[in-house]
C-alpha positions in Angstrom: -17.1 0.6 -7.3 -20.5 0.8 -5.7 -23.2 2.1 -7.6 -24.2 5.6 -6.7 -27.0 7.9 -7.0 -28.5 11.1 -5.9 -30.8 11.2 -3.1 -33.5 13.7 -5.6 -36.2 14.1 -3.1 -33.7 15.1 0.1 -31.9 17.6 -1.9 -34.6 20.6 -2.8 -34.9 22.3 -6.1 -32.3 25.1 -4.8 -29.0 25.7 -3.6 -26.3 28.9 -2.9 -23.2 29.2 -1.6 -22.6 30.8 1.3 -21.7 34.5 1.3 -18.2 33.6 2.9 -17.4 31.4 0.2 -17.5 33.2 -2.5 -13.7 34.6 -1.7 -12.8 30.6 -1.7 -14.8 29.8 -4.8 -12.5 33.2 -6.9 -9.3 31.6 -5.3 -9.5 28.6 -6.8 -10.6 29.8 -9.8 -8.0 32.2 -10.4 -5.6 29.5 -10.6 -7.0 28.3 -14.0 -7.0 30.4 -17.6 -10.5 31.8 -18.5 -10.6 28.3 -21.1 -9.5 26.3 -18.8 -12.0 26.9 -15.8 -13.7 23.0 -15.3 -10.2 22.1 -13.7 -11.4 23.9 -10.6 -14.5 21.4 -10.4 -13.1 18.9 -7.3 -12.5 22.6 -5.6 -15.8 24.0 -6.0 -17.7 20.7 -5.4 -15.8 20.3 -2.0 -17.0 23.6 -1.3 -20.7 23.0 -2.1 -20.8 20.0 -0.1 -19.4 22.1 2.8 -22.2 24.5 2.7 -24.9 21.7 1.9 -24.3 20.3 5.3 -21.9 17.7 4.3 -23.1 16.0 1.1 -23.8 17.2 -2.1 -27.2 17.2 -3.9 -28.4 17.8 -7.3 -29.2 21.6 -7.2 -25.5 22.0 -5.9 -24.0 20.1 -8.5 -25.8 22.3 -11.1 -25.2 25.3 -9.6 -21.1 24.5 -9.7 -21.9 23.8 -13.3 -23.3 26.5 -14.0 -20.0 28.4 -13.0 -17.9 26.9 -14.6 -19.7 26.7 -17.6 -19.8 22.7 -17.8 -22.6 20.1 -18.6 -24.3 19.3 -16.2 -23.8 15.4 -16.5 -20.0 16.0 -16.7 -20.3 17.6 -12.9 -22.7 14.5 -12.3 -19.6 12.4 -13.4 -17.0 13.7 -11.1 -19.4 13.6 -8.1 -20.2 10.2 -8.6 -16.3 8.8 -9.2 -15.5 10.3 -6.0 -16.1 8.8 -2.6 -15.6 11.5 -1.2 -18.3 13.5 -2.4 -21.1 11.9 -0.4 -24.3 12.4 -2.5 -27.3 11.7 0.4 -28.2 13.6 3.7 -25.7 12.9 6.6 -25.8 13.9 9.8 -23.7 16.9 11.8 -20.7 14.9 12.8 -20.1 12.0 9.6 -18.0 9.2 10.9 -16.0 8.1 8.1 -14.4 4.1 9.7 -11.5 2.7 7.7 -11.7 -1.0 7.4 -8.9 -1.8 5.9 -5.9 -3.8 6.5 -4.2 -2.2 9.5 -7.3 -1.0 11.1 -9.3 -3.9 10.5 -6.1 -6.1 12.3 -6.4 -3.6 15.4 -9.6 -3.8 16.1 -12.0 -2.1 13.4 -14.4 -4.5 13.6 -15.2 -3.5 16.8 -15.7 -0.1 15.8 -18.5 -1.2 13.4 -20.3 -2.6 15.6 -20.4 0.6 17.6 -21.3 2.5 14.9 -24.1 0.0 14.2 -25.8 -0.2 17.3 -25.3 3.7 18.7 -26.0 5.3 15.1 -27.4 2.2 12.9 -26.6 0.7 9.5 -24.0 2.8 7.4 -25.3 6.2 5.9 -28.4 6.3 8.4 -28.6 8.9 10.3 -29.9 9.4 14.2 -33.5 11.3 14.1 -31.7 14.2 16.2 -29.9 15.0 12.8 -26.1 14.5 14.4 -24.7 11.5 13.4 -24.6 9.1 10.6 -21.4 6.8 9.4 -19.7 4.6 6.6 -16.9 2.7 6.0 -14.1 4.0 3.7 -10.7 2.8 2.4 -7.5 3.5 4.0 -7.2 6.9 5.9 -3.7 6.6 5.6 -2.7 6.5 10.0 -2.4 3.2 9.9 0.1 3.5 12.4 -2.6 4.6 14.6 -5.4 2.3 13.8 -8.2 1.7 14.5 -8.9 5.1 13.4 -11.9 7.4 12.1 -12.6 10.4 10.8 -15.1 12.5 12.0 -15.9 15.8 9.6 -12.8 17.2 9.3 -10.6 15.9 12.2 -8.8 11.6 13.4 -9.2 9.9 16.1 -7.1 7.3 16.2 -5.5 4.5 18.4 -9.3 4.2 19.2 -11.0 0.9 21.6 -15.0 0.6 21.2 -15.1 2.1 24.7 -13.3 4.9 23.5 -15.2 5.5 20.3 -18.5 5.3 22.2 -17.4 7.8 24.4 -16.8 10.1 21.4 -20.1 9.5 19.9 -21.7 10.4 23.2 -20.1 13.4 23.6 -21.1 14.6 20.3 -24.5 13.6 20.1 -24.5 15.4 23.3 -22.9 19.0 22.0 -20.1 18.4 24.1 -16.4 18.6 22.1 -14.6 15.6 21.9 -10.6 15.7 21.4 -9.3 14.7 18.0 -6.0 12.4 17.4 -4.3 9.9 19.5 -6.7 9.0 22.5 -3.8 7.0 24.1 -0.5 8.5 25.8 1.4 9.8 22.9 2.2 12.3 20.8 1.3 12.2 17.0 2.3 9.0 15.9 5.4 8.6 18.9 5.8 5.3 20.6 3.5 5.0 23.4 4.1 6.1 26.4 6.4 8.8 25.5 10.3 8.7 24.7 12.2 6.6 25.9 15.5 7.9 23.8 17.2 10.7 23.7 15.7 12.4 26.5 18.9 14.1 27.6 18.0 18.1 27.5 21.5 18.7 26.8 20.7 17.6 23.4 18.9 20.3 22.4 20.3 23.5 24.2 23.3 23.9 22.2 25.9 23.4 24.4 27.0 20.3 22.8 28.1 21.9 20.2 30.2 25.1 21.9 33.9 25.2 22.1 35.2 22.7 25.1 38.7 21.9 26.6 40.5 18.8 25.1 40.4 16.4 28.7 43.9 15.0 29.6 46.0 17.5 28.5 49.7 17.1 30.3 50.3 20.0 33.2 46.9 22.2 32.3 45.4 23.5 34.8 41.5 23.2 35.2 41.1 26.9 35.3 43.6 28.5 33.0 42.4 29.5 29.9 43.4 27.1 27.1 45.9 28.6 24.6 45.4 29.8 21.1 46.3 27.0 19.0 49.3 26.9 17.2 49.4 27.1 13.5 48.6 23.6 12.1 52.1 22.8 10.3 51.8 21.7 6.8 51.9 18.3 6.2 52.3 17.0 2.8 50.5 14.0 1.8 52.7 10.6 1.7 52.3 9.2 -1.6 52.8 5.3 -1.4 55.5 3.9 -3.2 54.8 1.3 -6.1 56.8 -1.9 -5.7 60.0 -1.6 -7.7 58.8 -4.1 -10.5 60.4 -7.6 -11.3 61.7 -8.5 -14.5 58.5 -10.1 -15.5 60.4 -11.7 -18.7 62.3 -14.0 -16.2 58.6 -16.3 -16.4 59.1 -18.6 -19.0 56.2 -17.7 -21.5 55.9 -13.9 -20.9 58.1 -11.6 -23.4 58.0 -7.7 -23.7 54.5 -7.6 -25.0 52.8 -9.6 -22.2 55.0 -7.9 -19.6 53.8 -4.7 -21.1 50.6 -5.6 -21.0 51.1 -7.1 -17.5 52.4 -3.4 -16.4 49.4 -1.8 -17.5 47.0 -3.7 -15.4 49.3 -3.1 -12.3 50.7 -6.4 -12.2 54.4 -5.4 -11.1 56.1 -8.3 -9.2 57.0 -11.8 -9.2 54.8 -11.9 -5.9 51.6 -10.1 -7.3 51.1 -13.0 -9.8 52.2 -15.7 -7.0 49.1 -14.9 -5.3 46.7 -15.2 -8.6 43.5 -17.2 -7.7 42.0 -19.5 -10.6 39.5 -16.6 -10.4 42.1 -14.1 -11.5 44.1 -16.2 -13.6 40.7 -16.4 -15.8 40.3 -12.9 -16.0 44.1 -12.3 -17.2 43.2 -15.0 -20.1 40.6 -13.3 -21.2 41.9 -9.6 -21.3 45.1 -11.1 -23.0 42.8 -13.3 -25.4 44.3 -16.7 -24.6 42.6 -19.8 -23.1 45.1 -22.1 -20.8 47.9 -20.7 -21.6 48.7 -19.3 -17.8 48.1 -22.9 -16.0 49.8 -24.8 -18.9 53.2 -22.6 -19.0 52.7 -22.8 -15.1 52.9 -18.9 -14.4 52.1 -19.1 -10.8 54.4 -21.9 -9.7 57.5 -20.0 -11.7 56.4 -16.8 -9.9 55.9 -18.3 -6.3 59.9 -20.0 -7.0 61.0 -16.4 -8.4 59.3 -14.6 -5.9 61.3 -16.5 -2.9 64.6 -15.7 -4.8 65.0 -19.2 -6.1 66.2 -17.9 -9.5 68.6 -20.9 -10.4 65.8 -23.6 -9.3 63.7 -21.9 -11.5 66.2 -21.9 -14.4 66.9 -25.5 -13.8 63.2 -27.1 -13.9 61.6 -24.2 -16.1 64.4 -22.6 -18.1 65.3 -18.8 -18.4 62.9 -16.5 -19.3 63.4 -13.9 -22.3 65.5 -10.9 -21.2 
């Protein structure tokens, strides 16, 4: 962060709120205990810089300090973290420029030099008193940048013929319209919507009661019928497969079938279609390594599964009833 200091000889040796402030200045206030009053100090500073014509100088800071009880160099502190307390003269209308990222990609570069050669290098300001500018961080419309703001109010999606425009105006004490100075609304596409344009959309009547289309032998005009009661249907519950006699593998008695059972495996088929994948998995939730391809599972189950029980018998043997 830049260094910053207070412009001592521009600032006076006195400073007062405005008589309309004073109802701000006991709003914030009340919002902290009677110990805990130097949290209102961001508050009250903004408002000081507000009646000081924009920046803050050193009478002002003392004069917040003084009401909220504080050191002066603590109110010093704050002043001087923030770049958004400005502490030196500016002019009437204070062009804050963003040149960062987004802005500087669209064009903010060109706003500079604007700036530069209709006010003059950053923080000057123009011997009628109304203008002066700086360049900040991110203003956060980046989806409208290049972008400025000017006191209190953006004006975005600017050109350097645009923004000249502006500065004229003002320098001129003519009002110059804040946000988007390009045909859209806020931060819409450009050139207004292009979907869902339909008014329909928005009147309601998409949502009203409506006749179902290509009912059988209703007339277009007669009144649709109250709806029958909705019968009650129950819920079809699928069926499990009956299960196999799992035992009929040759390596799996009533403890793995059990435990085949429990993980859903219910048919001569389900294990047929075992991946090396799955086959892995079984191993290791039955805490055997091998066993599965060396006892040949799968090929018994594919020959079972196809009703081949005496094949099987033959080449692998009979399982365990």
């Amino acid at each position: 962060m830049a260094l910053r200091r207070f412009d001592l000889d521009a600032g006076g040796d006195s400073f007062a709120f405005k008589p309309e402030t004073e109802e701000k200045i006991a709003f914030w206030r009340g919002k902290y205990p009677a110990d805990k009053q130097r949290s209102a100090v961001i508050p009250l500073l903004w408002l000081a810089q507000k009646d000081n014509n924009g920046w803050l100088s050193e009478p002002a800071m003392r004069e917040v300090a003084d009401r909220l009880e504080m050191p002066y160099i603590r109110v010093y502190e704050v002043a001087t973290f923030y770049t958004m307390f400005r502490l030196q003269p500016v002019g009437k209308f204070h062009v804050q420029l963003c040149g960062t990222t987004p802005c500087q990609l669209r064009g903010a570069e060109g706003l500079k030099e604007v700036c530069t050669r209709e006010i003059g290098k950053p923080m000057h300001v123009t011997d009628d008193q109304r203008l002066s500018w700086e360049e900040v961080e991110c203003l956060g419309a980046c989806v409208n940048a290049p972008m400025v703001q000017i006191n209190d109010d953006y004006f975005e999606d600017l050109t350097p013929d645009i923004l000249s425009g502006i500065l004229s105006r003002l320098r001129n004490g003519a009002a110059a319209r804040p946000g988007p100075q390009v045909a859209r609304v806020n931060s819409a596409p450009e050139g207004g919507t292009t979907v869902l344009t339909d008014a329909s959309l928005y009147d309601g009547s998409k949502s009203r009661l409506r006749e179902l289309p290509n009912l059988p032998g209703a007339a277009a005009s007669a009144p649709a019928p109250a709806p029958a009661p909705a019968a009650k249907i129950e819920p079809e519950v699928p069926k499990a497969p009956a299960a196999d006699d799992l035992k009929r593998i040759n390596g799996v008695g009533p403890k793995f079938e059990a435990m085949l059972l429990e993980m859903g495996v219910r048919t001569f088929a389900q294990i047929a279609a075992w991946s090396p994948e799955t086959v892995d998995t079984v191993e290791a939730r039955f805490g055997f390594k091998d066993r599965i391809d060396r006892e040949k599972w799968v090929a018994q189950a594919r020959m079972l599964a196809d009703g081949r029980f005496d094949e099987h018998d033959l080449i692998f043997g009979r399982g365990k009833d």
